[in-house]
N, C-alpha and C positions, 0 to 999 in steps of 0.2 A: 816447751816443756823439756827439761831435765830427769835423764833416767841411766841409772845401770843395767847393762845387758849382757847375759854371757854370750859372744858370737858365736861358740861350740862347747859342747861337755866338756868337760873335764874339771880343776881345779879352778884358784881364784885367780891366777893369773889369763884365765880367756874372760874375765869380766872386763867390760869398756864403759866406758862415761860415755853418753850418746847425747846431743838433743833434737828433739823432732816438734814439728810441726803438733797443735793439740787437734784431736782427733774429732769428728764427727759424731755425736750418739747417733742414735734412733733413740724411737720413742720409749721403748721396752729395755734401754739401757742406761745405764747409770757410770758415772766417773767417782772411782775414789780415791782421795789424796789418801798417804800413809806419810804420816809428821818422822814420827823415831823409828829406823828398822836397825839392825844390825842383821851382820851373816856372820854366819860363823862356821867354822870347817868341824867335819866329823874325823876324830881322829882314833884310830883302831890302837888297841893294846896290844 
C-alpha cells in the first residue's frame, strides 16, 4: 500500500510518500480506500 504521512506537525513540507506492508483487520474492523483526497493548507489573513 501506498500512503502520505506527516512524520511531524507542522507544515506540508514534513509530509512523506510512504509505502507499507497492507495491514491485518480484525473482525470489528473495516479498510477504507479514499479514491480523490486533496489537502490544502490553511492560510491566515
Amino acid at each position: 500500500m501506498k500512503a502520505l504521512r506527516f512524520n511531524q506537525t507542522g507544515d506540508l513540507n514534513h509530509l512523506e510518500f510512504i509505502e507499507f506492508t497492507k495491514p491485518t483487520l480484525n473482525d470489528d474492523e473495516v479498510m477504507v480506500q479514499i479514491k480523490p483526497a486533496q489537502l490544502a493548507t490553511l492560510c491566515a489573513a
